[in-house]
Structures are given as C-alpha cells and as structure tokens.
N, C-alpha and C positions, 0 to 999 in steps of 0.2 A: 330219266327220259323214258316217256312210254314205246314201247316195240314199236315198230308197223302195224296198219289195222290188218287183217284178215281177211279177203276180198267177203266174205257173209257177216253183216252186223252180231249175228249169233252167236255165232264163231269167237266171234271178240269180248262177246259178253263173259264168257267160258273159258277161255286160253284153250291151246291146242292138247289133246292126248288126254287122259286119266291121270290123276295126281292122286296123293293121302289125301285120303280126307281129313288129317287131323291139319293139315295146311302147315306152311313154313312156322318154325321157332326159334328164331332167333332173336337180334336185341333189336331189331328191326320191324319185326312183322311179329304177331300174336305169339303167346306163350302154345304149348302141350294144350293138347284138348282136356277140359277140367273130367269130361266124362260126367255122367248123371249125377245130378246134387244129392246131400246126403239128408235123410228125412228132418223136415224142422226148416227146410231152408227158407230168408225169407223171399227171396226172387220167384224161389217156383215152390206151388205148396198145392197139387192139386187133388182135387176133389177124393177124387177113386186110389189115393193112397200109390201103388207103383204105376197107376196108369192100366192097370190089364182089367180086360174085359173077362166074365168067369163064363156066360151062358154064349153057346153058340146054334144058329141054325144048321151052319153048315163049317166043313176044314177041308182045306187041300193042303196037299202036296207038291209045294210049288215043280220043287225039282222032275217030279215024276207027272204033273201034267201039261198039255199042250196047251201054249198060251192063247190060242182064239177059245180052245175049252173052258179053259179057267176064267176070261172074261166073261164069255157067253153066264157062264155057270153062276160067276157074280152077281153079274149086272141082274137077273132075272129072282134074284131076291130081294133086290132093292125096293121102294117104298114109293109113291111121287106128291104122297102126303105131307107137305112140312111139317103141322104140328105129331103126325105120328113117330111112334118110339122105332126108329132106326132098327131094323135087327142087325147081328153080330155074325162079322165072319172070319174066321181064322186064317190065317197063311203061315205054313212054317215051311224047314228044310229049304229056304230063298235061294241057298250059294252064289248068292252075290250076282243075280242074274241081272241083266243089264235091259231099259226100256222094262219092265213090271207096269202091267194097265196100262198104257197107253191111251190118253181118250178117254179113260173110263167117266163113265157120266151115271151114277144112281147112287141113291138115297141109302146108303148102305153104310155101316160101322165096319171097320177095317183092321183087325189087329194083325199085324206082321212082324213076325219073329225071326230076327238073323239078318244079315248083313246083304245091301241091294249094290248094284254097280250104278252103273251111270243114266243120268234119264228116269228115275223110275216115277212113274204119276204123270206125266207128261202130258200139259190141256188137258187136267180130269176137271171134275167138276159136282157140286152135290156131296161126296162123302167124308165120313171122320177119320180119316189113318190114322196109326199109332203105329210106328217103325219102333223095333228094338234092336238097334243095330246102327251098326257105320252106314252110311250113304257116299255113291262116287258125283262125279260131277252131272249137275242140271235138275239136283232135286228141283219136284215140282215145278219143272218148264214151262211157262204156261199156262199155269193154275188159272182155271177161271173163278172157280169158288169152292168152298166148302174147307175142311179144316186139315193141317198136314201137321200132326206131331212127330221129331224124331229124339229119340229117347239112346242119342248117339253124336256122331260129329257126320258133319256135311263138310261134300269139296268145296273144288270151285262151281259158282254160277249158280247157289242157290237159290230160288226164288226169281230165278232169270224172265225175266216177260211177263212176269204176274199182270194179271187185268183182275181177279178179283179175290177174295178166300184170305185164309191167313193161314201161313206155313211158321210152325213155333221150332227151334232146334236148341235143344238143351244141352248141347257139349259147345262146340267150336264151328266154325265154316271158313273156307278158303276165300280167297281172292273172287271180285266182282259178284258178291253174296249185293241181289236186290239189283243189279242194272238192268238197265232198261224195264225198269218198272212201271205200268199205266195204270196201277191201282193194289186194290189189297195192305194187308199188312204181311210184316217178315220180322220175326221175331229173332232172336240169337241168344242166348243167356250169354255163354261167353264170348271170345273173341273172335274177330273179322281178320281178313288178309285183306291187302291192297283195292282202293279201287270202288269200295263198297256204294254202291249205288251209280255209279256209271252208266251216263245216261240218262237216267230214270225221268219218269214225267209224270209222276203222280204216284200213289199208296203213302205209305209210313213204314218206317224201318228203323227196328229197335235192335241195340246191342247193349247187352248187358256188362260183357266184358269192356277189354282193349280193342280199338280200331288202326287198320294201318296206314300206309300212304292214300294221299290224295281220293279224300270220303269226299264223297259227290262228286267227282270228275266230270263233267261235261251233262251234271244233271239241271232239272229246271223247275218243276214246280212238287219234287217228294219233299216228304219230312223224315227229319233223321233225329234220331234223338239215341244218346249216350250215355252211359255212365260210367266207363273206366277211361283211362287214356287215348288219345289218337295223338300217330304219329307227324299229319301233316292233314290238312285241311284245303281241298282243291279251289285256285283259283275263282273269284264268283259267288264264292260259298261264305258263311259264315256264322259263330254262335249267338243266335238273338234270345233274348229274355225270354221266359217259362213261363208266358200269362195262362192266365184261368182257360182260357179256350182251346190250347197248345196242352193245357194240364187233362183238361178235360176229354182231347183224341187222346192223348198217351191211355188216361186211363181205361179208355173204351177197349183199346188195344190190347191191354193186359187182360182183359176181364174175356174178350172173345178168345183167347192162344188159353183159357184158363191158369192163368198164371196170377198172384200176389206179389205187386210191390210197391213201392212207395214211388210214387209218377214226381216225383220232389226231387227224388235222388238223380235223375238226367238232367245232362245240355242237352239243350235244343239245337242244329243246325240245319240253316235254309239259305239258297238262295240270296245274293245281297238284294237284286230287285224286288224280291218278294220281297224281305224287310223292310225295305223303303216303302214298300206300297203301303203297309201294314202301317208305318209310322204316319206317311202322309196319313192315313183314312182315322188314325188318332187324333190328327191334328186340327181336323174338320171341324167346324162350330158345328154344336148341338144344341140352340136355345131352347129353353125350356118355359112355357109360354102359360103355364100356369100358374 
C-alpha cells in the first residue's frame, strides 16, 4: 500500500528527505548500483571514449565560488546559436553541493567532476552536462531541454517534471525516477526503485536494468520501455507489442542520451487505454483503391 500523498504533488514525486543515491537492494527493489560500464559495453558506447571534454574556455571552483557568480560567469559563455560548436566549461571540487544552476538556460558544454546533492539542474534548459559523480534526489527537476548525462547513480525523483531534453544515468536511480513526466526522455542503463513513472503524462522512459513495484502508477499517456525484470506493473498499465513505430521512438531515444543498443532487446509498457486505441486504429479498413 502506498504512504499518504504529501500535501505538494512534488513532494510525492520525491519522497520526503535525502536518500542514497544508490536506492534500496534488496530482493524486492533493484540490486547495487552497477556504477559506470566497462569499455566495449553494448548498452552504452559513446562517442568520446570516457565522456570527458579535454579543451576548456573557462574552470571554477565550485566549492570556493559564489553561486549567482558562478552562474553569471556560465551563463555568459553560452552560445544562442544552434548549429554553433558549444564551448566547454569545467566544474570541479562540487562537495556535493545541493541546487548547482538552478535555471540555468545557455548554450553551454558542462563538464562536472565530483559528487552533487540534491536538486542540481533544476528547470535548466539549452546545455550538455556530464556529471562524474553520485547525484541526490531531484536530478534535473524540471528539465526543459537540452542534455543531462550522469556518469554515476541518481536518488529518488530523477527526471521529476521533465517537459523537455533527455536526462541519461548510467549506474542506477531510486524510487519515482520519471513521475510526473510532460515530456522529454529519461534514460537509466541500470535499475529503477518503486513507482517509476508516477503520474507521468507524456516523454519516454528507458530502463536498462531491473524495475520495481508498480511502474506507471497513476500514469497516462508516457512510454516505458524495459529491459531487465520488473517487480509489479501498476494497475491501467500494461506490456503491448514492440511495432516498428514503438521501435523506431526507442531508437530515437537511444541515439539523442548517445548511447548503442539494440531497441529489440525492450518490453514495451503503456497505458491499457492507449493500447486499445492503438488496436482499434489497427483495425480500421484501409481500401486500397488502386
């Protein structure tokens, strides 16, 4: 049985407090966080070898600067060019600071070294991050767009509120990973906690690993698609067939988080109404009048 809501829907999205990021391990809920794959892997194989950016314009020190400086300092390298080449900015010594950018909105490459708390990216929008490190709960809150890789484990609530972008996490994530979703993708290589997509009303959400209790809980028109175990599948929901079109978002998905996989190897799970529509709108005469 689920708790009490939490008088703020956010709040619920999340569960209350700070948790591991590496989320429960038991024979119930997801294994150990796998931690970064080892080179060769076939799920994730990307481009730039460990992920690190080598040329930068500019580095801070997160710990030793003031955070409306550090954004100011960002945001004003950023780009408003789409097709131009991103420049690159460093962030090290994080200590696990909690809210990192807030809002942040420019055209900017993002490499960050070291372990974030909770909240970090929160409604950003426009840039490439690449975290190297654990994340606490509420990675990318809010995301409106642009790209979020974490090269670690996420808590609870990652990818919470998403409206747009794709947030990819290459270890593990906790409980209600992707609820209340209005768009975007959410990526997981490994394992999800309870709950995963709750709410949600739109994007796609991929898990690589094991999923736990009740995926899709009270969602309505996301896509979920699978490829290790889940524990229980919420009321509503259910696994519909892998057509060409289903195959064809997965693989869009994989190719924007730049990751390699075979879009073959996931269930699908949606909605029972949506599959009914889908089968009705199969069933429809198509004369062919030529």
């Amino acid at each position: 049985m689920l708790p009490p809501d939490p008088p703020h829907a956010r709040d619920a999205a999340h569960g209350r407090g700070r948790v591991d990021a590496q989320g429960p391990a038991n024979a119930q809920g997801p294994a150990n966080a796998q931690g970064p794959p080892p080179p060769g892997d076939p799920l994730l194989n990307l481009s730039s070898g460990r992920d690190l950016l080598s040329q930068f314009v500019d580095e801070f020190d997160v710990a030793q600067t003031d955070p409306t400086v550090l954004m100011a300092s960002i945001s004003n390298q950023g780009v408003d060019d789409e097709d131009a080449e991103l420049p690159a900015v460093r962030l090290f010594n994080t200590g696990g600071i909690d809210h990192l950018l807030p809002g942040f909105d420019a055209g900017v490459k993002l490499q960050i070294e070291g372990d974030l708390g909770n909240y970090p990216l929160m409604m950003a929008n426009r840039m490439d991050a690449r975290i190297h490190g654990d994340v606490g709960v509420g990675l990318a809150d809010g995301l409106r767009g642009g790209v979020v890789r974490v090269r670690g484990n996420a808590g609870n609530g990652a990818g919470v509120c998403m409206q747009g972008g794709t947030v990819a996490v290459y270890g593990s994530a906790g409980h209600r990973t992707g609820a209340a979703m209005r768009g975007g993708g959410m990526f997981v290589r490994g394992d999800v906690g309870d709950d995963c997509g709750l709410g949600a009303s739109g994007g796609t959400i991929v898990v690589g690993g094991r999923v736990g209790k009740r995926l899709g809980n009270a969602a309505s028109s996301v896509s979920i698609f699978v490829r290790g175990e889940i524990a229980s599948i919420a009321d509503g929901f259910t696994e519909a067939p892998l057509r060409k079109q289903a195959l064809l978002q997965l693989g869009m998905l994989l190719v924007s988080a730049a990751i390699r996989g075979d879009a073959k190897d996931f269930r699908r799970i949606v909605s029972i109404d949506r599959l009914q529509a889908e089968e009705s709108r199969r069933g429809e005469i198509n004369p062919n009048w030529r």
